[in-house]
Every structure is written in structure tokens, then in C-alpha cells.
C-alpha positions in Angstrom: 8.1 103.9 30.2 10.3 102.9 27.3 12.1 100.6 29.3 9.1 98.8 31.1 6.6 98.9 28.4 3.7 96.4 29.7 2.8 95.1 26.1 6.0 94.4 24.7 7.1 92.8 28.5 3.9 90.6 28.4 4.7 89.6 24.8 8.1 88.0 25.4 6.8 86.6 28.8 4.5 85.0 26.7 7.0 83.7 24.2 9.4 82.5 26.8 6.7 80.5 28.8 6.9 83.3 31.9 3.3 84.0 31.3 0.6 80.7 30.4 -2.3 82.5 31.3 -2.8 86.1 32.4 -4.1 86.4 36.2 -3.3 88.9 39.0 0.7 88.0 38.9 1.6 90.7 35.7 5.6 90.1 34.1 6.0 93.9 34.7 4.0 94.4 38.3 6.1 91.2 39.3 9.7 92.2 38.3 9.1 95.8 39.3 7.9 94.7 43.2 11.6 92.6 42.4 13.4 96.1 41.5 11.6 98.1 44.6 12.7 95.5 47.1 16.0 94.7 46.1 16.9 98.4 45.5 15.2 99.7 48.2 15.7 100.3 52.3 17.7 96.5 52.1 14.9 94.9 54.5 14.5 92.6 52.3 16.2 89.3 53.3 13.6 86.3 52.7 11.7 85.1 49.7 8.1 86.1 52.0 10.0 89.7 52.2 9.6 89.6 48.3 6.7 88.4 48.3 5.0 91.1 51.0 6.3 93.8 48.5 5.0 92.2 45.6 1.0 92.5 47.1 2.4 96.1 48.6 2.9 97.4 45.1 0.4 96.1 43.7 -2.7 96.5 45.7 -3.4 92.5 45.8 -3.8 90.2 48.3 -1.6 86.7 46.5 -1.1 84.0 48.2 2.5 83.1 48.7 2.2 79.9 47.0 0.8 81.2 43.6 4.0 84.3 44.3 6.6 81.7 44.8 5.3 79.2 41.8 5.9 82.4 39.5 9.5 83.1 41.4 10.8 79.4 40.6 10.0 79.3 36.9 12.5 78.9 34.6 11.7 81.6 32.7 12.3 84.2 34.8 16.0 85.3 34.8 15.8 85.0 31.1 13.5 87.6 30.8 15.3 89.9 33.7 18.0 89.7 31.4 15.8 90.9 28.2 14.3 93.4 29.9 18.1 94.7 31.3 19.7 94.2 27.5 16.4 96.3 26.2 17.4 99.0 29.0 21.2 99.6 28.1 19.9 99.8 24.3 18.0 102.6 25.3 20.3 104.1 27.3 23.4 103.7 25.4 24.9 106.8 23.8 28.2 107.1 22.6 30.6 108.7 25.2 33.8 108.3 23.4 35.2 109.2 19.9 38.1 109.6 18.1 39.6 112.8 16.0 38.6 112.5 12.0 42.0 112.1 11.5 42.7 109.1 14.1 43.0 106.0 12.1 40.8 104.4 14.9 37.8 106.5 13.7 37.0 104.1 10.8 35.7 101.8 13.6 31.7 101.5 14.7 32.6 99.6 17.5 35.5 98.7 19.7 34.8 95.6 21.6 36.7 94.7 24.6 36.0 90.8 25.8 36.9 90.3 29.8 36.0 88.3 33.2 35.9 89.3 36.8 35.4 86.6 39.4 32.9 87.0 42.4 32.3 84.5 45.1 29.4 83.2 46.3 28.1 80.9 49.2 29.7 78.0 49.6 26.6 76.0 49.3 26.3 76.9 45.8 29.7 75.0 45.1 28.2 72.1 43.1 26.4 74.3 40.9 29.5 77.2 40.8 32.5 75.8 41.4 35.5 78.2 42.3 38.8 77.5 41.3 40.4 78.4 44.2 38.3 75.9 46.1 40.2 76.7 49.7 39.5 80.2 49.8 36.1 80.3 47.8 34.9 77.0 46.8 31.8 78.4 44.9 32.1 81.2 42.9 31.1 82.6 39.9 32.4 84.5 37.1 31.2 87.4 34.6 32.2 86.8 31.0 31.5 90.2 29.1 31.9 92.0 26.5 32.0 95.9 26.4 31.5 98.1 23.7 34.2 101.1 24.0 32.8 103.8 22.1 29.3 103.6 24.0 30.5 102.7 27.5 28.5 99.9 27.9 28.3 95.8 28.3 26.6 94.2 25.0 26.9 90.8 26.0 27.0 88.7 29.3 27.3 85.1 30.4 27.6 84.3 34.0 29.4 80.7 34.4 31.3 79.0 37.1 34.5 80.3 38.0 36.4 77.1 36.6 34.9 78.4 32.7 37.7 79.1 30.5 37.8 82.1 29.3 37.8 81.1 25.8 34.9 78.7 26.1 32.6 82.2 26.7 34.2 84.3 23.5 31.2 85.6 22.0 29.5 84.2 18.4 31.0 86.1 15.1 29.3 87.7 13.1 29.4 87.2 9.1 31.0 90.2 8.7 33.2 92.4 11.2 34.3 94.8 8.9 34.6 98.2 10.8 35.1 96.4 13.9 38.1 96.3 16.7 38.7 93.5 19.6 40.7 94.4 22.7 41.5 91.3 24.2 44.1 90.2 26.9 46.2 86.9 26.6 43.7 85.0 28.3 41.8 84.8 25.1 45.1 84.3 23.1 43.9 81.8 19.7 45.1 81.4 16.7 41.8 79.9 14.9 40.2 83.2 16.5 42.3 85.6 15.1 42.2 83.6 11.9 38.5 83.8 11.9 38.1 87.5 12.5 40.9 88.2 9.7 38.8 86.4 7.6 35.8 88.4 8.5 37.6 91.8 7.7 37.8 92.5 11.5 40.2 94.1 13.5 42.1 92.4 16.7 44.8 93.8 19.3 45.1 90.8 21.6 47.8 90.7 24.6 49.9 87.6 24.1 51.5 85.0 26.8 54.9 84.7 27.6 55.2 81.0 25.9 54.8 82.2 22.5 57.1 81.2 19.6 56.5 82.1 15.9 59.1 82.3 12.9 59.7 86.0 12.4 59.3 87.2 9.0 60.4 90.7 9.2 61.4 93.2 11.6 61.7 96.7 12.1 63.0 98.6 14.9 61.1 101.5 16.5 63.5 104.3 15.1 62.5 102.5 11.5 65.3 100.4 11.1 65.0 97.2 9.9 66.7 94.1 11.3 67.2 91.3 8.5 69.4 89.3 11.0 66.0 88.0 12.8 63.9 86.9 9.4 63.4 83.2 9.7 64.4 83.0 13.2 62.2 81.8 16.0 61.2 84.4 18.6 62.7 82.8 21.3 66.2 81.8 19.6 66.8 86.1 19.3 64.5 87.6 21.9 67.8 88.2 24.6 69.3 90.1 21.5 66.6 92.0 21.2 66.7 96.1 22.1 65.2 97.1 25.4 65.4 100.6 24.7 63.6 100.6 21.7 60.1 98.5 20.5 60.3 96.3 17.9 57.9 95.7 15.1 57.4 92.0 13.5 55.6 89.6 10.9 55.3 86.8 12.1 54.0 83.1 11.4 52.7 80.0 13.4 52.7 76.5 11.8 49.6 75.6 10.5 48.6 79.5 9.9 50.7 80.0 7.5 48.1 81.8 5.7 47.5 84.0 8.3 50.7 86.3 9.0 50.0 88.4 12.1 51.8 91.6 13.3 53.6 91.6 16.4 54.5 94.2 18.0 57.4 93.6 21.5 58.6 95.9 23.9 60.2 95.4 27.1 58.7 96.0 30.8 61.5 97.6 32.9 59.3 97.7 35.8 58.4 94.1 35.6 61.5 92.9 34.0 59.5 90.8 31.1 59.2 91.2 27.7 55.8 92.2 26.5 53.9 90.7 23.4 51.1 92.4 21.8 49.8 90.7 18.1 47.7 92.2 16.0 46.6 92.2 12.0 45.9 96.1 11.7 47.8 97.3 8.8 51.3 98.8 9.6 51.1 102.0 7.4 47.8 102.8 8.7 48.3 102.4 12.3 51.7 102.6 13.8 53.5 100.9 16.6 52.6 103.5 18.7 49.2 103.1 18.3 48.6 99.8 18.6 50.1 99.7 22.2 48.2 102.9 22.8 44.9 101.2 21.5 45.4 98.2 24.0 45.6 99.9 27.0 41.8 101.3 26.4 41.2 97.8 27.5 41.5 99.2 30.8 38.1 100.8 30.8 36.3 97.0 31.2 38.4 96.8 34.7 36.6 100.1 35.4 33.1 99.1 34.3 34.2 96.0 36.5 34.6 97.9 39.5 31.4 99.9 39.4 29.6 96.9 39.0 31.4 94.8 41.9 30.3 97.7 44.4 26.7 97.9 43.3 26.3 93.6 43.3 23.5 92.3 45.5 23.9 88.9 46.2 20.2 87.1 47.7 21.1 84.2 50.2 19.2 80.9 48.6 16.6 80.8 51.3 14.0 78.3 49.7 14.5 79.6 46.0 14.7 77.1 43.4 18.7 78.2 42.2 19.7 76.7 38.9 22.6 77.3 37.0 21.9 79.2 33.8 23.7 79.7 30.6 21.9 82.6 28.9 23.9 84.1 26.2 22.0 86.0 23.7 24.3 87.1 20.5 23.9 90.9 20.1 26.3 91.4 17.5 23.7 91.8 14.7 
């Protein structure tokens, strides 16, 4: 009752334009007829389906006209989505931590950003365009973010599949003091790891194989360091670099001189490629180890991927009104 609270539902049906006038078509009767169909026997297959469990929940006898106008508003999936963010608040509880002495227990929240892909019918290609238009010309794709020490998604943005990845980071917040990104080289950016720096936040970001910064310093993995590579570019050395053994760096990109980010490279036997990882946490606090350590958390989005992928109901467009929608609410404050 938390969750669906009729008050508090009404109230931001009202202030999203869901509800004009109050009559026999309630926010919370209508989205929970929504809920009981969709998650229910899987008879369901037509908007009049919907509709006949609507006036089965509720007692009523509405016309399908006056169902449907309330079906094709606007409004609608905006406030699905409220009411779904207000459920996982609730919900939430914090299902991993770190030991007092971890370094990584100084942060509030660990934030991993990601995007799984999902196709759709291929009549929604004009509104969701797939980028792999021979095999799935519409499709869509999930930009989220997790929050790692609670389990759960804090933020989501569904796009078309063609959406870069970068284009759905989520808003800043003034300060990110006590707070850790996990991202994968997808999101590789320069201006966004300057910003968070200059935010007091924490980043471990995967980086691509096209990277070239001056190196400024490095140390070897046994603590040696290695003053032959300062000033060198990263891909005038990297074939003299050990592969039995990671290697710690400083390095810089023009135009950021300011910013001086770690980098930390080892090399992927299976794979045969070497592997980047750049970060700003501080090298005495958190050690090589770690970081590499840290970034493979990033894992548990993939899982929270998967669990979602096998639960995904997708409703054929059979006379609904489908628009494409770009709700992202910021949820960092």
C-alpha cells in the first residue's frame, strides 16, 4: 500500500495532466487492471483484452471509448515510470558492502552506467531504428544506470538502438564526492572524466584500443619504476611493454593537461590484446590491484540485464497510439 498509495498517485496524475477531472477511470484502478492483465494468465493480446479487465477489476461497466481515450494519453507511461522509480525506492536495501578496512567503503554509491539492446517489430522501425537494420530493423535500447551497493537501476532511458551511448550518460550532480562510476569504453570521454574530477568523484572507465596519451610516469607491478617510458606516447612503447607483469601510469591527453588520469595496462593472454583501464582514484589509497578488481563488479549490470531480458513483455501495437518517449528523470539528488 506504500507503493500504490491512491492520494499520492492521483496527485502526480494530476500534475502530469493523466487526470483533468476525476470520473470512474481512477490512475491507480486503471494502472493496476494494466498490472493484473499483463502479469497475469497471458490472455491478454488486444487493447479490448485490456480494457475487459479494466471493468473486471473494477466493478464498472466503461465504455471502450472513454478506456482507450485514457490508454492514448501522453501522460501515461510517464507516470508508469513514477510509480515504478517510487517502487524500487521502497524496495531498495543495500545487498552489498565492503569490509571497514576496504578502501572502497568510503563510497555511498557505486554507479555502473550500461545498455542492452532488444528488438522490436519491425513496424516500429521509423520510430526505433535498429542498427543492425538486416537482422532487426527496429529495435530499441535500455540506457541504465545501476547502483551497486543496493542492487538496483536508479535511472532509465529507453531510446532507439542507433543512440549513442554517451548521448544517454546521466546529469551530474554538483557534487559527487563519495561517489564511484563503473563504466566500459563505450562511454570513454575525456570532458566526462574531467567533469567528475572536478566534482570530487570517483571513475574506473574501460578504455578503447585507439588510445594514445603522453605517459608521465610508470611503475611496474612488482613496484619498479620505468623512467625509460616518461614523455613517451603509449603507442611508441606499448610492444616493450611486460606481459607478465601490469603496469601502472600517469598519463596526459592534449587539451587536458590539467587533468592527469591514472592508467592502469595489462595484457589479455586469452585474447591476445592489451587491456586499458583509466582511472583518477588515488594510487596510495587504492592499488593496481584493486582498481582492476573494482571494474569487473561492472559485471553485475549484465546480470541485472539478464533478469530483466527474461521477464520483458513486449504488447503488439494493435490500435495503441505508440510514440517514442524520452523520459529521463535525474535521481541523483
Amino acid at each position: 500500500m506504500t507503493c500504490f498509495d491512491r492520494s499520492e498517485l492521483l496527485s502526480m496524475a494530476e500534475q502530469l495532466g493523466f487526470t483533468i477531472r476525476q470520473r470512474d477511470i481512477r490512475p491507480l484502478d486503471f494502472i493496476l487492471s494494466l498490472i493484473d492483465a499483463l502479469a497475469g494468465d497471458g490472455n491478454c493480446d488486444t487493447q479490448a483484452d485490456l480494457h475487459r479487465k479494466f471493468n473486471e477489476l473494477t466493478g464498472l461497466n466503461v465504455s471502450y471509448r472513454s478506456w482507450a481515450n485514457q490508454a492514448k494519453k501522453d501522460a501515461l507511461p510517464t507516470l508508469i515510470l513514477w510509480l515504478w522509480v517510487q517502487c524500487l525506492e521502497i524496495f531498495s536495501r543495500k545487498v552489498m558492502a565492503f569490509d571497514e578496512d576496504s578502501p572502497f567503503s568510503e563510497f555511498e554509491h557505486i554507479l555502473i552506467q550500461d545498455g542492452s539492446s532488444q528488438a522490436v517489430y519491425d513496424a516500429l522501425k521509423e520510430a526505433f531504428l535498429g542498427r543492425f537494420s538486416t537482422v532487426s530493423p527496429a529495435a530499441v535500447e535500455l540506457h541504465t544506470t545501476m547502483d551497486l551497493l543496493t542492487n538496483n537501476l536508479v535511472r532509465v532511458q529507453l531510446t532507439e538502438d542507433t543512440r549513442s551511448e554517451r548521448d544517454c550518460l546521466p546529469p551530474l550532480p554538483t557534487s559527487m564526492a563519495y561517489i564511484l562510476m563503473l563504466m566500459d569504453a563505450g562511454y570513454f570521454e575525456l570532458e566526462l572524466f574531467a567533469a567528475i574530477d572536478d566534482r570530487e568523484g570517483s571513475f574506473i572507465c574501460k578504455a578503447p584500443q585507439s588510445i594514445n596519451p603522453t605517459i608521465l610516469s610508470a611503475v611496474r607491478e612488482d613496484g619498479k619504476n620505468l623512467n625509460r617510458y616518461k614523455g613517451q606516447k603509449l603507442k611508441d612503447v606499448l610492444s616493450g611493454f611486460p606481459k607478465d607483469q601490469c603496469l601502472d601510469l600517469d598519463v596526459e591527453w592534449p587539451g587536458f593537461k590539467a587533468w592527469p588520469f591514472r592508467l592502469v595496462v595489462r595484457w589479455n593472454d586469452k585474447k591476445q590484446k592489451w587491456v586499458f583501464v583509466v582511472t583518477n582514484l588515488n594510487r596510495v589509497e587504492f592499488t593496481l590491484s584493486d582498481v582492476l578488481q573494482a571494474y569487473r563488479l561492472r559485471w553485475q549490470i549484465e546480470l541485472i540485464f539478464k533478469e530483466m531480458g527474461e521477464s520483458l513483455i513486449l504488447i503488439t501495437p494493435t490500435g495503441l497510439e505508440l510514440q517514442q518517449t524520452d523520459v529521463t528523470p535525474n535521481f541523483s539528488n
